[in-house]
C-alpha positions as CSV (number, residue, x, y, z in Angstrom):
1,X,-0.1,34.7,-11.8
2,X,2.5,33.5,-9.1
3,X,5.8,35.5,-8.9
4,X,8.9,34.0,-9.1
5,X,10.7,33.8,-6.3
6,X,13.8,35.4,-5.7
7,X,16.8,35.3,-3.8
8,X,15.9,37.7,-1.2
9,X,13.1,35.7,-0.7
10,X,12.4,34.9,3.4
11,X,10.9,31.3,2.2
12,X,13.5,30.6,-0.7
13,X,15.2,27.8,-0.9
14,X,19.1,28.4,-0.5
15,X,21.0,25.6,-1.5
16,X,21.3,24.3,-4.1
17,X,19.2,20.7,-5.2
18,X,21.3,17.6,-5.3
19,X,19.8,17.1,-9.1
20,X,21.2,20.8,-9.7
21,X,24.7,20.8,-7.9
22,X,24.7,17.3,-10.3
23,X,24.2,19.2,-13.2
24,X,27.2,21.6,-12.4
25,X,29.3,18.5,-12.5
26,X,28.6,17.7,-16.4
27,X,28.6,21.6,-17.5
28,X,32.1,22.0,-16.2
29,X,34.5,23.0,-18.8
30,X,37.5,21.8,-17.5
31,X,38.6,18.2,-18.4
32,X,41.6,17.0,-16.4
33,X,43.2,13.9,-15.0
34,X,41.5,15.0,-11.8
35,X,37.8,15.4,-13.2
36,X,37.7,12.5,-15.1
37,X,38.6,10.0,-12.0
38,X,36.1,7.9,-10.9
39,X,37.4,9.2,-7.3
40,X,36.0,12.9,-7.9
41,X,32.3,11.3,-8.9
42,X,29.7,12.8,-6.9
43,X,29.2,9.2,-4.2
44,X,26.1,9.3,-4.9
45,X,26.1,9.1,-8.8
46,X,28.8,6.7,-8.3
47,X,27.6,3.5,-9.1
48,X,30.5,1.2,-8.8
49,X,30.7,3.3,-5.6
50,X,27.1,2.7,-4.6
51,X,27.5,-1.3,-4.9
52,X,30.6,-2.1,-3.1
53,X,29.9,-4.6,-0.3
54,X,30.5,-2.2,2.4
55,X,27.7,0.1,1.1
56,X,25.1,-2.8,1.9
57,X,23.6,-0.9,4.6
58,X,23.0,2.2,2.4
59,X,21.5,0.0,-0.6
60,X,19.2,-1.6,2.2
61,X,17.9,1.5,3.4
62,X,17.4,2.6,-0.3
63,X,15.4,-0.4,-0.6
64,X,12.9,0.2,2.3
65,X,12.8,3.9,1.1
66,X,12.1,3.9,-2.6
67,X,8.7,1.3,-2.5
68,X,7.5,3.1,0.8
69,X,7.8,6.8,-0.8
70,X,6.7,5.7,-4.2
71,X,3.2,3.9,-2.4
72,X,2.7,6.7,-0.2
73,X,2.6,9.2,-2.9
74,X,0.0,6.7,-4.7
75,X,-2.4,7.0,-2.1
76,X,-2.1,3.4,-1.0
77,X,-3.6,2.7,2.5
78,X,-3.6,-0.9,2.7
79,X,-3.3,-3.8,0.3
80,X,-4.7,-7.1,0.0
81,X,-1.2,-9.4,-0.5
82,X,-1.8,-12.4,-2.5
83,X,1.1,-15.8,-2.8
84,X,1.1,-18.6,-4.6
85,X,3.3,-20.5,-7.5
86,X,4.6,-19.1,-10.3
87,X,3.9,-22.5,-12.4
88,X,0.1,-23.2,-11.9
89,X,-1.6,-22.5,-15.9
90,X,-4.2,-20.4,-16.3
91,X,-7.4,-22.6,-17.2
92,X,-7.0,-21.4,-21.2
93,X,-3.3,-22.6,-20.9
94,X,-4.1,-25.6,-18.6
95,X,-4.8,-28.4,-21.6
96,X,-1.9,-27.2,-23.7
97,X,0.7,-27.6,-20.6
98,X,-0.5,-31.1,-20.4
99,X,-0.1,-31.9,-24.3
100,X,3.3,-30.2,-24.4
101,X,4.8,-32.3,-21.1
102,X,7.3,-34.9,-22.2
103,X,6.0,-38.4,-21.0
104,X,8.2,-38.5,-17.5
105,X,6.8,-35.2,-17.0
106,X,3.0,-35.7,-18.0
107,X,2.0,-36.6,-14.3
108,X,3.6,-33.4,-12.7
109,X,2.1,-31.4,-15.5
110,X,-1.2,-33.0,-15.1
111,X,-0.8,-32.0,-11.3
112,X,-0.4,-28.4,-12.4
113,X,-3.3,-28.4,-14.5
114,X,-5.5,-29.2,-12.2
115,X,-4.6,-26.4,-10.2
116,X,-5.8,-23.8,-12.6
117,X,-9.0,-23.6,-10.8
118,X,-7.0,-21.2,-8.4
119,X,-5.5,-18.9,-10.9
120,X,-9.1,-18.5,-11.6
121,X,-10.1,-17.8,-7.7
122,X,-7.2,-15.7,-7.3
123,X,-7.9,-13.6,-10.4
124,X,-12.0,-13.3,-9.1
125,X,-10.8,-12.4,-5.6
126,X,-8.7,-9.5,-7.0
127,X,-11.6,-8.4,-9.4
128,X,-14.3,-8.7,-6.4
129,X,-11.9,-7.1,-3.9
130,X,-10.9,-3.9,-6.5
131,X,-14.5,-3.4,-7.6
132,X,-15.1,-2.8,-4.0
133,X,-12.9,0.6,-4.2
134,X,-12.9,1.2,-0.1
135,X,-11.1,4.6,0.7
136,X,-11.1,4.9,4.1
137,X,-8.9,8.5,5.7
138,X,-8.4,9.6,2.0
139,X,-6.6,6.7,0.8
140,X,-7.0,3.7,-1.2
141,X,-7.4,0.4,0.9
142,X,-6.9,-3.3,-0.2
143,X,-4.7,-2.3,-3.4
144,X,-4.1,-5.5,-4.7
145,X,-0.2,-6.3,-4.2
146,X,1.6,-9.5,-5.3
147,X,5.3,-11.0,-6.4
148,X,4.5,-9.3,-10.1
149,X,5.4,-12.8,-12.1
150,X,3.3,-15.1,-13.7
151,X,0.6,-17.3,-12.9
152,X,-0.8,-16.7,-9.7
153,X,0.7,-13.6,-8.9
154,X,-0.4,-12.5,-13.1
155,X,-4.3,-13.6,-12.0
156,X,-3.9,-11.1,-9.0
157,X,-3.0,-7.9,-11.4
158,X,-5.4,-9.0,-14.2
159,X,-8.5,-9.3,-12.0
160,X,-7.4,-5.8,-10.5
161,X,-7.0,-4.5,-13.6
162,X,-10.5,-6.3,-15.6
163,X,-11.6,-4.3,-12.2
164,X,-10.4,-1.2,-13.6
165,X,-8.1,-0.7,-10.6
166,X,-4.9,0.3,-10.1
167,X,-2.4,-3.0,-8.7
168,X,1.2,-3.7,-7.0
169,X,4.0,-6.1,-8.2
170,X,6.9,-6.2,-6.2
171,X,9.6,-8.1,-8.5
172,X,13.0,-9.5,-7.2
173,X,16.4,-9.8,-9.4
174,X,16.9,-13.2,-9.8
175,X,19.6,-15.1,-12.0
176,X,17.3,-16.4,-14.5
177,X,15.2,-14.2,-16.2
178,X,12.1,-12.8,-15.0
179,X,9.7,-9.9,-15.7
180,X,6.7,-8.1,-14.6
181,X,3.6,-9.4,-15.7
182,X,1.6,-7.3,-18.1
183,X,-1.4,-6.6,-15.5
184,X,0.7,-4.7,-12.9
185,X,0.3,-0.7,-13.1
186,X,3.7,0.2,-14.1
187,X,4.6,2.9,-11.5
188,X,3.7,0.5,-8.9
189,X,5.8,-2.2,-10.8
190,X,8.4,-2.7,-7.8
191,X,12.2,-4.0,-8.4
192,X,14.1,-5.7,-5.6
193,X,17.6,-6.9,-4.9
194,X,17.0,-7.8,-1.2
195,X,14.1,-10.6,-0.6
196,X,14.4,-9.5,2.7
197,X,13.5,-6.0,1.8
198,X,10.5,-7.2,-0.5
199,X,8.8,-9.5,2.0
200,X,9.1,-6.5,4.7
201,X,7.2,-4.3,2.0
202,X,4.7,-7.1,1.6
203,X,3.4,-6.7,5.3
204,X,4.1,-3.2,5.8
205,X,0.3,-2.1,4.4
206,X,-0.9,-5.9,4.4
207,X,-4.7,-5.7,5.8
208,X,-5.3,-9.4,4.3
209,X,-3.2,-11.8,3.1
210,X,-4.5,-14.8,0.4
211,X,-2.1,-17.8,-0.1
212,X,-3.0,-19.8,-3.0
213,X,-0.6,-23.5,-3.3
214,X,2.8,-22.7,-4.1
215,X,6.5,-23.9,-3.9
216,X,9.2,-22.9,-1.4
217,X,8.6,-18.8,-2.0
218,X,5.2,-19.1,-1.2
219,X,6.5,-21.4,1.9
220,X,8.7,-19.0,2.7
221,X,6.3,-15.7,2.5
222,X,3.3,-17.8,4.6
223,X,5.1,-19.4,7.6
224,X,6.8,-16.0,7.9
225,X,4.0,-14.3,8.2
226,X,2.4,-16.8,10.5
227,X,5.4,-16.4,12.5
228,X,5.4,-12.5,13.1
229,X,1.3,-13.0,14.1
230,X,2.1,-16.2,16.4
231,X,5.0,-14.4,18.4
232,X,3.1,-11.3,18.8
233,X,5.3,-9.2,16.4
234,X,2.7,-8.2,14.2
235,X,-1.4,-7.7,15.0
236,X,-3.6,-10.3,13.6
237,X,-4.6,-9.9,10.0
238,X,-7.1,-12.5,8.2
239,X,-5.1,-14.7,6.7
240,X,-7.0,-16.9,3.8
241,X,-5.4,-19.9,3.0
242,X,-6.0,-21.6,-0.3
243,X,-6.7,-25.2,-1.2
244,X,-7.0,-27.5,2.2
245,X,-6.1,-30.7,-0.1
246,X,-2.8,-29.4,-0.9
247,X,-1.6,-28.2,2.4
248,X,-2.7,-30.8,4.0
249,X,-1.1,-33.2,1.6
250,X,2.4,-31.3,1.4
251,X,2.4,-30.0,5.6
252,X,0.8,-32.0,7.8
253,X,0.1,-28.9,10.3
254,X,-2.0,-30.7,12.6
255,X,0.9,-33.1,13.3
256,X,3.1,-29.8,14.5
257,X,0.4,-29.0,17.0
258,X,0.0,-32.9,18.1
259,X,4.0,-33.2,18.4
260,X,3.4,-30.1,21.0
261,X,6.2,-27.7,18.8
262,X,2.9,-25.5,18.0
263,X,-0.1,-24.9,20.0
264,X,-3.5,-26.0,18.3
265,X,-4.6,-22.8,18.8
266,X,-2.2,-21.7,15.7
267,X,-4.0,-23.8,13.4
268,X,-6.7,-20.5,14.1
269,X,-4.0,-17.8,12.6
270,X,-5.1,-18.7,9.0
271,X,-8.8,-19.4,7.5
272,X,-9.5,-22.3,4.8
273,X,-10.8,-20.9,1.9
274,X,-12.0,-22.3,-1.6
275,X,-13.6,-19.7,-3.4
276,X,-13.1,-16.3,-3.5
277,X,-16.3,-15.3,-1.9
278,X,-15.1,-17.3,1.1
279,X,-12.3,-15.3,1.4
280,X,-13.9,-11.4,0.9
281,X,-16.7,-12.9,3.6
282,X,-13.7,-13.5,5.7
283,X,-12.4,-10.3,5.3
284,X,-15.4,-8.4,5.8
285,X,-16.6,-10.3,9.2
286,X,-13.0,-9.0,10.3
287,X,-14.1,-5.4,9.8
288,X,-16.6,-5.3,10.2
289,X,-17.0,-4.3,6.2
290,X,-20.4,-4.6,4.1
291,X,-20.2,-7.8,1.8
């Protein structure tokens, strides 16, 4: 049975915890003007103190902090990010958003539906990828990690979870409402203010990225990426992009490289994928991994 430590203890600790000196704050008996201030709040149990605009820097550092503690102490070594839309149906839901779309929105929702093939390869790449359970230096590698909202990001975090695997969602605040989906593991269920800070966290353990078709957040978080690996700020990862109908319908990318603002070597940063075994084959010839 382990003693307890006392105070004349060489390896005590000898101040006090902030979550202690905290609690001295709300045993205090006296109640005065003084005390009940919002001026005399611990700062950092301050709230309205914590989100004034010129304690942006501190709330940002919070931000990078929190996710990167909270995954280390899970044992995550690497993840396998997945993008794409938040609107594409799953296919049990794909029939039913096309009998529900009002007749000027039947085509768009028709368009949609037809896109449920890739909640289905995103959800199969997840499963395939989790049920492969690499640990490599004691910690898990290719944790699944997406956005944490519906469609495809939802297919990710099912097919980790059907997998029987643990799975990241890193949510953002926006003004409309949004939640996790039910798939992520909820104490890797991620809350951001700062999309900034969230697509920084996306990259940080990325080891694989798969972009399914998507709208202007999935635009955003691709060519980003592309962007860091083409100017040499980060190392080349496979990249395994999704659906060569749609891209090359909505971004003519072999018109960038013939206009001369990219090089046709860029169009090699990324891989065209279809199925989900394309994209684990991918992965694995890049490391040389057992399929």
């Amino acid at each position: 049975m382990t003693e307890k430590k006392t105070d004349h203890e060489l390896t005590n600790r000898k101040f006090y915890r902030a979550d202690e000196e905290a609690k001295f704050t709300e045993t205090s008996p006296e109640t005065t003007p003084q005390t009940q201030h919002p001026a005399y709040k611990l700062a950092f149990r301050d709230t309205d103190f914590m989100l004034r605009d010129e304690l942006r820097p501190v709330r940002f550092q919070l931000e990078l902090l929190k996710p990167e503690m909270l995954l280390e102490e899970a044992g995550v070594g690497s993840t396998l990010v997945m993008y794409g839309s938040a609107r594409i149906p799953s296919p049990e839901k794909a029939e039913e958003l096309v009998a529900n779309a009002t007749p000027e929105k039947k085509a768009v929702a028709k368009k949609l539906a037809e896109k449920a093939k890739y909640y289905q390869e995103a959800y199969t790449l997840a499963k395939l990828v989790s049920e492969k359970s690499i640990i490599e230096d004691g910690k898990r590698q290719f944790v699944v990690c997406s956005g944490g909202g519906p469609s495809i990001m939802e297919a990710a975090n099912h097919g980790a979870s059907d997998a029987g695997a643990e799975s990241i969602g890193l949510n953002i605040i926006l003004p409309h409402e949004q939640a996790p989906n039910a798939y992520v593991t909820p104490y890797l269920s991620l809350n951001f203010h700062y999309f900034a800070l969230r697509k920084m966290h996306f990259l940080l353990r990325a080891r694989a990225v798969a972009v399914f078709p998507g709208g202007f957040g999935t635009f955003d978080e691709f060519f980003e990426l592309l962007t860091l690996i083409q100017t040499g700020k980060m190392k080349p990862i496979p990249i395994m992009l999704f659906g060569k109908d749609f891209w090359n319908r909505v971004v003519d990318l072999e018109a960038l490289a013939d206009e001369g603002t990219i090089n046709h070597d860029d169009l090699k940063l990324f891989h065209w994928c279809e199925t989900a075994d394309d994209a684990w084959k991918h992965i694995a010839e890049f490391y040389e991994l057992e399929r």
